[in-house]
C-alpha positions in Angstrom: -20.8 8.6 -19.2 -19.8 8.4 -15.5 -17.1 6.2 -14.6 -17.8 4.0 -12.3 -14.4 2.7 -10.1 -15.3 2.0 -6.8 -17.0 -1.6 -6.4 -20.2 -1.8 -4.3 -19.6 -2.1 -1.1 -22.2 -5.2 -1.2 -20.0 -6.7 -3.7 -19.0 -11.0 -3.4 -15.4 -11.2 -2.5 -14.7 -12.6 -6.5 -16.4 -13.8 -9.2 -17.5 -17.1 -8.7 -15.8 -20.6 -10.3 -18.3 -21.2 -13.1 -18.8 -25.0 -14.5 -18.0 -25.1 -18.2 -21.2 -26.3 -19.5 -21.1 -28.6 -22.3 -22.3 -27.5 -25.8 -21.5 -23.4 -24.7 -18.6 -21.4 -25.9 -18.0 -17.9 -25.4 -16.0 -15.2 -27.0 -15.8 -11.1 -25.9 -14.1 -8.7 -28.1 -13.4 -4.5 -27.7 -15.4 -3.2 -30.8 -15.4 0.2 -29.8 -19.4 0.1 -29.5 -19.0 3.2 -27.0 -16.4 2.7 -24.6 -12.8 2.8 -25.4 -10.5 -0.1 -24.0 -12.4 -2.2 -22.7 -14.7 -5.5 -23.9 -18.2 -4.4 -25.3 -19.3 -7.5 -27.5 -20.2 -10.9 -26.2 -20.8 -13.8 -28.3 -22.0 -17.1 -27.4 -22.3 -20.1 -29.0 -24.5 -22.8 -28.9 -24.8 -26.6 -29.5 -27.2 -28.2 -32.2 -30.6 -29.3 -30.3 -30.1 -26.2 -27.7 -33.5 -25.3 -26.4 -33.6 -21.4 -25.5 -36.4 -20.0 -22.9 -37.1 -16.8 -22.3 -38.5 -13.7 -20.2 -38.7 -9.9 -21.7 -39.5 -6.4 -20.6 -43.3 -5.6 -20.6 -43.1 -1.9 -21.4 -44.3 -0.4 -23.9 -41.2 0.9 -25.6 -39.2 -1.8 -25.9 -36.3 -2.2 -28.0 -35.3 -3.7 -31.2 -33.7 -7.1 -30.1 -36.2 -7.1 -27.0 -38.8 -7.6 -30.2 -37.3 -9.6 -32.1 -36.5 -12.2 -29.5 -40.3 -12.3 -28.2 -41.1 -13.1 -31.9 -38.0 -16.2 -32.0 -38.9 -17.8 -28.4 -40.3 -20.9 -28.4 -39.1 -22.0 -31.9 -37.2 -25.2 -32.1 -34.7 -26.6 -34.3 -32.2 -29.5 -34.9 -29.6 -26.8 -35.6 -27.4 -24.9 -33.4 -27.7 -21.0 -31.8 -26.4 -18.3 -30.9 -26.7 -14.9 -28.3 -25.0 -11.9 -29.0 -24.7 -8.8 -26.5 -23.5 -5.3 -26.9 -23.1 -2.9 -24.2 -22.6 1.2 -24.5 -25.9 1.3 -26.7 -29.6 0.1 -26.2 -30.5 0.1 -29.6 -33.9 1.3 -28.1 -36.4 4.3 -29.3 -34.0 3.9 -32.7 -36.9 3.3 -34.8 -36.4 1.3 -37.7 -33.0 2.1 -37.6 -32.8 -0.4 -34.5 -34.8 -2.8 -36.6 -31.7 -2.7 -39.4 -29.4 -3.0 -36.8 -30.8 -6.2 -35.4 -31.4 -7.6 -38.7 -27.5 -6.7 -39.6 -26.2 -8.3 -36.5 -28.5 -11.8 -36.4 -28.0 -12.2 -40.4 -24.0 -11.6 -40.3 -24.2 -14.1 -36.8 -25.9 -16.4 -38.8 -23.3 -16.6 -41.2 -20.4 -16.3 -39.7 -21.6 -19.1 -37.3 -23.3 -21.3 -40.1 -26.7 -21.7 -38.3 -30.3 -20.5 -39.0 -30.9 -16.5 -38.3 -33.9 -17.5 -36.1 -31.8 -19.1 -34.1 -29.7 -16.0 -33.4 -30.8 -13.8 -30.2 -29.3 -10.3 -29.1 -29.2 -8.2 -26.8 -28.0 -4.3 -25.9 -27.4 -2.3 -23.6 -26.7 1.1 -22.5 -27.4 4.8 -23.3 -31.4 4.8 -25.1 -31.9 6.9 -28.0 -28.9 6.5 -30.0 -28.6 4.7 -33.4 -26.2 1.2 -32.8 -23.1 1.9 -34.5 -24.0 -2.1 -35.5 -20.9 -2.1 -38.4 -18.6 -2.2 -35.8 -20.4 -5.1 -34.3 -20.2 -6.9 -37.5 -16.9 -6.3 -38.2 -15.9 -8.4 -35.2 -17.8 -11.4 -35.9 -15.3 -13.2 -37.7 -12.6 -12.4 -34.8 -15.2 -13.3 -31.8 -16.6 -17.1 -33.9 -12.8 -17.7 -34.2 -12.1 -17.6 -30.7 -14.8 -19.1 -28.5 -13.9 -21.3 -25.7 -15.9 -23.3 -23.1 -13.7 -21.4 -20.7 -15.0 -18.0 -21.3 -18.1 -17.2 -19.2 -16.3 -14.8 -16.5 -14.7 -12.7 -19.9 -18.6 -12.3 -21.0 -19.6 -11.4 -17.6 -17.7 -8.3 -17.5 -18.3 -7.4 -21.6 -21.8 -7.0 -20.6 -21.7 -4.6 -18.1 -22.6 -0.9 -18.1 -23.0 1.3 -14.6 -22.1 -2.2 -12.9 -19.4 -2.3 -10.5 -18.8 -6.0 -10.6 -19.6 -8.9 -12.9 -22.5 -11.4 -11.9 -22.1 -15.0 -12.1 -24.0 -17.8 -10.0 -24.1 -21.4 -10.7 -25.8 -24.7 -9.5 -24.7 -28.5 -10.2 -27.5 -31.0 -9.3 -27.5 -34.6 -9.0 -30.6 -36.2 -11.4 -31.4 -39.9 -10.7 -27.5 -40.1 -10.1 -26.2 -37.7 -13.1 -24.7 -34.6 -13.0 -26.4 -31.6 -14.4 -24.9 -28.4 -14.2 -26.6 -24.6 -14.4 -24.4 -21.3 -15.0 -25.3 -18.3 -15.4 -24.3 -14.3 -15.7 -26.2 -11.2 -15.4 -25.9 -7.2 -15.7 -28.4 -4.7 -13.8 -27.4 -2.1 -11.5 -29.9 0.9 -12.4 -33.2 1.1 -14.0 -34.3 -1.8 -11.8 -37.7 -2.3 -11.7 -39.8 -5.9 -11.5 -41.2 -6.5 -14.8 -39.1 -8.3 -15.4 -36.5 -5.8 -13.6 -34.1 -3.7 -16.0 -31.4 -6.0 -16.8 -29.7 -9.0 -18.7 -29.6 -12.4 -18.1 -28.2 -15.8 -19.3 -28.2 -18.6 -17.5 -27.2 -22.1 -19.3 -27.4 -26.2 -18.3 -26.5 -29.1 -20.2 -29.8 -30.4 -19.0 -32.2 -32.0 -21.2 -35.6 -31.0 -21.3 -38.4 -29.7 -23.5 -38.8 -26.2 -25.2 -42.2 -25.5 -23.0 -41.0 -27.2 -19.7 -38.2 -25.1 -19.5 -40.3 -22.3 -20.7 -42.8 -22.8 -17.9 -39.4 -23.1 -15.0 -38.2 -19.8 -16.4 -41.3 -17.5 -16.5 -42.5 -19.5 -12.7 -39.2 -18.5 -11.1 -38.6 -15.4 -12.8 -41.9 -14.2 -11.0 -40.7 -15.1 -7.7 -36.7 -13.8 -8.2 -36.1 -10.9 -10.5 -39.6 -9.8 -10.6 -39.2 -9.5 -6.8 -36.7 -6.5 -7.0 -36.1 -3.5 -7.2 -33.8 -0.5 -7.0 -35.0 2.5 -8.4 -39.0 1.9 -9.5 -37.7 2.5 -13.1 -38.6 -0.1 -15.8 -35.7 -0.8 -18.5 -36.7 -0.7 -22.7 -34.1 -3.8 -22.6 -34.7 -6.4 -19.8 -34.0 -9.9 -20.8 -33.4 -13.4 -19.6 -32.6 -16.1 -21.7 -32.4 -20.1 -20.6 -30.3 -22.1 -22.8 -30.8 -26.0 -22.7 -27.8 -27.7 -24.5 -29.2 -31.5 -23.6 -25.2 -32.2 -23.8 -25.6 -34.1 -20.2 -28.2 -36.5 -21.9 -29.9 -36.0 -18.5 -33.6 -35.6 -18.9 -34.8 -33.3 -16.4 -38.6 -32.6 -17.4 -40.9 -33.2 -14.1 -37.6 -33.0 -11.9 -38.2 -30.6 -8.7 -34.7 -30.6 -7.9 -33.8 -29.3 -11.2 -36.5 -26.7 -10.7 -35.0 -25.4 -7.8 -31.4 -25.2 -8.6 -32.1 -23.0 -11.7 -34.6 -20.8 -9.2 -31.7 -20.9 -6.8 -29.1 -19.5 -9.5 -31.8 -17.1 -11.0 -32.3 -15.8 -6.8 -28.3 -15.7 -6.8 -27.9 -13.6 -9.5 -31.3 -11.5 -8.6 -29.7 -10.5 -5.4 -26.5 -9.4 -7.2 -28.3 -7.0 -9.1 -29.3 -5.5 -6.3 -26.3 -5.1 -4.2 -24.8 -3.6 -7.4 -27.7 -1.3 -7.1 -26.3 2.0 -8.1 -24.6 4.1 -4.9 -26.1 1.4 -2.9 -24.6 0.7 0.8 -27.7 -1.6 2.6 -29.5 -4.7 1.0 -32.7 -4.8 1.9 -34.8 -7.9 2.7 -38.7 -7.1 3.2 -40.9 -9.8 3.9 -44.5 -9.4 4.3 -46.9 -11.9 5.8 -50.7 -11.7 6.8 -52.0 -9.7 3.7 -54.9 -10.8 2.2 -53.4 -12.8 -0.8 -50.0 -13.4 -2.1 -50.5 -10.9 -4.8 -51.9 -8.2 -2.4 -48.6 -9.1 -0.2 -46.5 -8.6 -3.1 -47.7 -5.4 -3.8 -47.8 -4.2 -0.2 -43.8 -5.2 -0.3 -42.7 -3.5 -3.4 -45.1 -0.2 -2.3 -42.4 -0.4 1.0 -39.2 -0.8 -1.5 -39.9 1.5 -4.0 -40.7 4.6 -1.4 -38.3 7.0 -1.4 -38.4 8.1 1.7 -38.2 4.5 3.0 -35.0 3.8 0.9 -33.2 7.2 2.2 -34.4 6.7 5.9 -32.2 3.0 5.1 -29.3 5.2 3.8 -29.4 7.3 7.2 -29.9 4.6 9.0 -33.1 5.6 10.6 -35.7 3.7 12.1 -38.4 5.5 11.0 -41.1 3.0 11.0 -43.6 5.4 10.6 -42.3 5.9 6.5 -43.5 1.9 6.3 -47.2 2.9 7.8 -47.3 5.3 4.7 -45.9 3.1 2.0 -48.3 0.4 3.0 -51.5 2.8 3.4 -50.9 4.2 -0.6 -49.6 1.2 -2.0 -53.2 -0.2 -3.2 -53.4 -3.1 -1.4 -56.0 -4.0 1.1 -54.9 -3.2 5.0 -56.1 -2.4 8.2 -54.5 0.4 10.3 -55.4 -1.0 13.3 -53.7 -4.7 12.9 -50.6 -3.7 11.1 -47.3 -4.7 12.7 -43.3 -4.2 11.9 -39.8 -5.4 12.5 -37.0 -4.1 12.0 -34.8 -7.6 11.8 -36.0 -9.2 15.3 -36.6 -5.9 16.9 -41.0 -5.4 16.6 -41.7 -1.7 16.2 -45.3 -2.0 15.9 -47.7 -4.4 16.9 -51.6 -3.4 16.1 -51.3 -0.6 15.1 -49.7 1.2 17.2 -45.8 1.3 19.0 -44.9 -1.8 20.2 -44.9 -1.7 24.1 -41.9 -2.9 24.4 -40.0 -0.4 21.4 -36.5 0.4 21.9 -35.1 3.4 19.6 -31.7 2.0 20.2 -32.3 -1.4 19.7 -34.3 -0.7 16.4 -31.2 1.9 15.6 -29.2 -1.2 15.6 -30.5 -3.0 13.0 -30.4 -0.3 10.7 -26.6 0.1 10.6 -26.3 -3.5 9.1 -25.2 -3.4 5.8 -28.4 -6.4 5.4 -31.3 -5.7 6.9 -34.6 -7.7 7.2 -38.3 -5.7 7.3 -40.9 -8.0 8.5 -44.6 -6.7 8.0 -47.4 -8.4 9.3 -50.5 -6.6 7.8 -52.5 -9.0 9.7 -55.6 -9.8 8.0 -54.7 -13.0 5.8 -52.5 -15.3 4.7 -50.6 -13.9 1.5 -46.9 -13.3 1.9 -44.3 -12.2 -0.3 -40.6 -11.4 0.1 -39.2 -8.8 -2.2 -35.6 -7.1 -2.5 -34.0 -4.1 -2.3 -31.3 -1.3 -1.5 -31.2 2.0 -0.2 -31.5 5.3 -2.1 -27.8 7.8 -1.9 -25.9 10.5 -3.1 -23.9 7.9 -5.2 -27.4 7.7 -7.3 -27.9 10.8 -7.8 -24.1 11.4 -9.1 -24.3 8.4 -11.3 -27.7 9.0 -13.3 -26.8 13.2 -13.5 -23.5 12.1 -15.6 -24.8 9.5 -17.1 -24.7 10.1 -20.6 -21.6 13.0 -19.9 
């Protein structure tokens, strides 16, 4: 597998202070999965009562755990839970091989951690095709329950990565009728990204309290409008999931709450746009916004049409303002338009207006814009009201050299 050494240049400057939420421990461990000195297994544990929402992959080859978390979500119980990820190995297109492997891992969990095997979720990640080595998982169980810590979130953060250059953490605290809730949460992704739900893993946990299908209904409503709005590479992962853990250990009772609502959106958005400034051999982070479609749908499909092109996404890496690759994505992408009312920017530079060249274009000006390392599209398709934004990077060599090694 390539190594991967340099960190993306659209990297944070550190890892972010995480809250310890209450009724969460975490333990990481170097079982030898696939790589070779370095963590691979992350465990975490959670409190009795801990409600779990989710989102999952769509496609239609989806691995082992992917299934058998879709068929666990929404259960509740009085008793507590547990997540376990693997990285090195998707267990995916392992047949029922993968299907042993997960029911290995979630019964030994189970055990070694004294709750109900429903309760137990995992994930993997890595190279597809390839049975799980899942003994060496087990194995380490023992080792990993004996050493969890509230402390431990950054130490997961990193045992879950694969092609990522960094670790991903975001958090929120929010103030509730004059309580404290907190929201933390971690994610890998940095190739295979694709919206639904966009190729990646996520966990994001809060000591709030609320019910199983109000924090199932916040989850899918802002997954929609944060990691199914990127995109780095138009490919669609066997493995994506996000899981919500609700621990209640605040004792603040969040269901209804809008402020709640948007904190976890804002923590899911944080950790969205991480992914994609991890994107792999990515240099620009893209921002496209467009307005005046006929709905938001049609908007949102306009948008991702302009991110996915590749021509688009290497005229970012050159830094060219070639406006003219945005005309095309639009006119293919499905969506209704209309040539003649069409209109781009290029951050605050306009391009286009109507259809045609703005009057008052400048190739130096829109040149410009293109050599920020962030840079904001604005389309106006001008024949509604729908708008979307969506995110994305550019398209380089460093793709290319990562995805040709990949499994080397």
């Amino acid at each position: 597998m390539a190594q991967i050494t340099a960190v993306s240049p659209l990297a944070p400057a550190k890892f972010p202070t995480l809250p310890v939420i209450q009724g969460v421990q975490f333990a990481t461990i170097a079982a030898g999965v696939k790589y070779q000195g370095r963590s691979d297994v992350m465990l975490a544990t959670l409190a009795a009562g801990t409600v779990i929402a989710g989102a999952f992959t769509r496609s239609a080859t989806r691995a082992a755990p992917v299934l058998d978390c879709q068929e666990k979500l929404g259960g509740t119980s009085d008793g507590g839970a547990a997540i376990l990820v693997n990285s090195g190995n998707a267990n995916a297109f392992t047949g029922k091989h993968g299907t042993a492997s997960v029911e290995a891992i979630t019964s030994s969990v189970a055990s070694v951690c004294g709750i109900d095997q429903a309760r137990v979720f995992t994930s993997s990640t890595g190279v597809i095709g390839e049975p799980l080595p899942h003994d060496r998982i087990t194995a380490s169980l023992e080792t990993l329950a004996a050493t969890t810590s509230p402390d431990n979130i950054a130490d997961a953060a990193q045992a879950i990565m694969t092609t990522d250059t960094f670790p991903k953490g975001a958090s929120a605290t929010v103030d509730v009728n004059g309580q404290s809730v907190s929201i933390a949460g971690i994610a890998k992704g940095s190739g295979m990204i694709a919206p639904d739900m966009a190729t990646m893993l996520v966990y994001i946990f809060t000591d709030a309290k609320i019910d199983q299908t109000a924090l199932q209904g916040l989850v899918s409503d802002s997954n929609n409008k944060t990691f199914n709005c990127i995109t780095v590479d138009s490919d669609t992962s066997t493995s994506d999931s996000l899981i919500v853990a609700a621990t209640g250990a605040s004792g603040v009772d969040v269901n209804g709450n809008e402020a709640f609502a948007a904190a976890l959106r804002d923590v899911m958005q944080d950790l969205a746009h991480q992914v994609v400034r991890d994107g792999e051999g990515a240099t620009k982070f893209v921002e496209i916004t467009v307005t005046g479609a006929a709905s938001d749908a049609d908007a949102k499909v306009h948008g991702l049409a302009i991110a996915n092109s590749p021509l688009v996404k290497t005229a970012v890496a050159g830094e060219d303002p070639n406006w003219g690759r945005i005309v095309m994505a639009v006119g293919k992408s499905g969506a209704a338009a209309d040539r003649d009312r069409l209109s781009i920017r290029f951050g605050d530079v306009e391009v286009a207006k109507d259809g045609w060249r703005s009057e008052d274009y400048s190739e130096e000006a829109a040149a410009a814009q293109m050599k920020k390392d962030e840079i904001a599209i604005g389309v106006d398709i001008g024949i509604g009201t729908g708008r979307a934004t969506v995110w994305t990077c550019d398209l380089t060599h460093g793709y290319i050299t990562i995805n040709a090694d990949y499994r080397s």
